[in-house]
N, C-alpha and C positions, 0 to 999 in steps of 0.2 A: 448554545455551543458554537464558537467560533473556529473556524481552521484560518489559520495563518499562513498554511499551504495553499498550493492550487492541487485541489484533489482529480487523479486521474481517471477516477471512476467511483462510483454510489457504493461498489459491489466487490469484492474481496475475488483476486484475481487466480485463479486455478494455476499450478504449474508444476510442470513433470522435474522433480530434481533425480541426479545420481548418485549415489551411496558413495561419500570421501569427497567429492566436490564442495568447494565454496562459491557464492552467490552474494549479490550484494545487492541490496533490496536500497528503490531510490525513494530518500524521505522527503523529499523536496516537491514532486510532482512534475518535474521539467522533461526528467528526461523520455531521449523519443522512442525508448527500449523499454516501457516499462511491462511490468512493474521492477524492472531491474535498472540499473542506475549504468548509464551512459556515460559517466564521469563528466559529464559538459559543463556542469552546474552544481550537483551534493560534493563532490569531493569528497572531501575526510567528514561529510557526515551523511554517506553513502552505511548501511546495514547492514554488517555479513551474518551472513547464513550458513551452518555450516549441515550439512545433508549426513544424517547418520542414518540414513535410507533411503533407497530408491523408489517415490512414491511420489504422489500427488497430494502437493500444500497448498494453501490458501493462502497468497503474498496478502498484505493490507493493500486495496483500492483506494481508499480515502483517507490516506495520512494521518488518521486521529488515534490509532489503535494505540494501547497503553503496551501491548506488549510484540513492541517491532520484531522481527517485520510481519510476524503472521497477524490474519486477522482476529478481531477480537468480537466484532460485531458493534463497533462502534457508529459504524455506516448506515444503521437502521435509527441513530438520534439523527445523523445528517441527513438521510430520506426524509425523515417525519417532517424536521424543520424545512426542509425546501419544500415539501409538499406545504405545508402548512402558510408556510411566505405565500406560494404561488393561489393559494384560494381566498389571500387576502387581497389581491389586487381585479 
């Protein structure tokens, strides 16, 4: 499995949203707000979220998630293979 992003983390990132707010999850990995999108760099391919609850979600850390922007637990093939790269060298 290849990412084509720079992933901003292994691990799917917790965050407190508000019930009727929108949020914009960053698919890119650049920005310095994440896992929310700082417009510096995704633009129009920045993620909205829209919060029909006040509660604690799970953004995607590692860009690979099939179902943006929460995580999907894609980040546990990119653990294995980084792990796996790093016991080959």
């Amino acid at each position: 499995m290849k990412n084509k992003n720079s992933p901003s983390d292994f691990f799917p990132v917790a965050y407190d949203v508000e019930e009727g707010k929108n949020y914009y999850w960053c698919s890119c990995g650049k920005s310095r707000t994440q896992p929310l999108c700082d417009r510096s760099d995704c633009g129009s391919k920045a993620v909205a979220y829209h919060a029909e609850l006040t509660e604690t979600v799970f953004f995607c850390g590692c860009k690979l998630t099939k179902d943006p922007p929460l995580c999907d637990g894609s980040h546990a093939q990119l653990l294995f293979d980084y792990l796996k790269n790093k016991s080959k060298k």
